[in-house]
N, C-alpha and C positions, 0 to 999 in steps of 0.2 A: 546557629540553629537554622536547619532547611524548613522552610514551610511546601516543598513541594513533592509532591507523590512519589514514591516510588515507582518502574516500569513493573506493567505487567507482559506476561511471560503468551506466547501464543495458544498455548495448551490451554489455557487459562481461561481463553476468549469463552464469549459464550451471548445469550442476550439479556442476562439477570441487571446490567447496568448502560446506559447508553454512552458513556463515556469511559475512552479507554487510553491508556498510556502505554503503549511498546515503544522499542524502540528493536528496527528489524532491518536485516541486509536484504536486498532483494539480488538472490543469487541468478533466478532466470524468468524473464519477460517475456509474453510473445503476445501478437496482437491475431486472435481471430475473427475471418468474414466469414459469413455462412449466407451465399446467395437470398437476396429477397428478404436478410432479418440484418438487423444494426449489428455491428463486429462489439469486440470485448475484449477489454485485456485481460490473460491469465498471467500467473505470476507463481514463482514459490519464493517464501520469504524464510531467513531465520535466523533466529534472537539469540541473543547470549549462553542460551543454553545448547545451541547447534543442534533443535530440532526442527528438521523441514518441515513444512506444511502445505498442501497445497491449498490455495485460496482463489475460486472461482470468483475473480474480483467481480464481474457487473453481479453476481445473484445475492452474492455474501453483504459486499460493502462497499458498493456506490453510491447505495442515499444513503449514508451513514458519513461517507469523507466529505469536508469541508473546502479541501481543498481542490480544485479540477482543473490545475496548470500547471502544464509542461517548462520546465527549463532549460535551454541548451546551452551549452559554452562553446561559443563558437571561438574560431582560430585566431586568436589576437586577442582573447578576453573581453569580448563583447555579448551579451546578455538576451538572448528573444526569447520569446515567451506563446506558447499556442494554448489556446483556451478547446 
């Protein structure tokens, strides 16, 4: 027996609960700068159900992610990390 949640689906998102379980591919990334204002990453993301979304990441869910570090794997299987 699983005691753990099921994912929820992105269509789904909403703000009725502050915690959320997807689980989502992020098919494309980019990072915007807008002269004179902090840049932002935008992203589309999607779930099991192969619906795209777009998700204005800093407006939607920056204070909401707990997590704010990068990983990279670098050539030889070595591990940095940018905050």
């Amino acid at each position: 027996m699983s005691l753990s949640r099921p994912f929820d689906f992105i269509k789904d998102l909403n703000d009725s609960k502050h915690l959320w379980k997807i689980a989502v591919r992020i098919t494309q990334i980019w990072y915007v700068q807008i002269p004179s204002k902090l840049g932002h990453l935008e992203m589309i993301l999607m779930d099991s159900k192969v619906i795209q979304n777009f998700i204005l990441f800093v407006n939607l869910f920056e204070p909401l992610l707990l997590i704010k570090t990068f990983y990279f794997l670098l050539e030889g299987g070595q591990n940095t990390s940018v905050s």
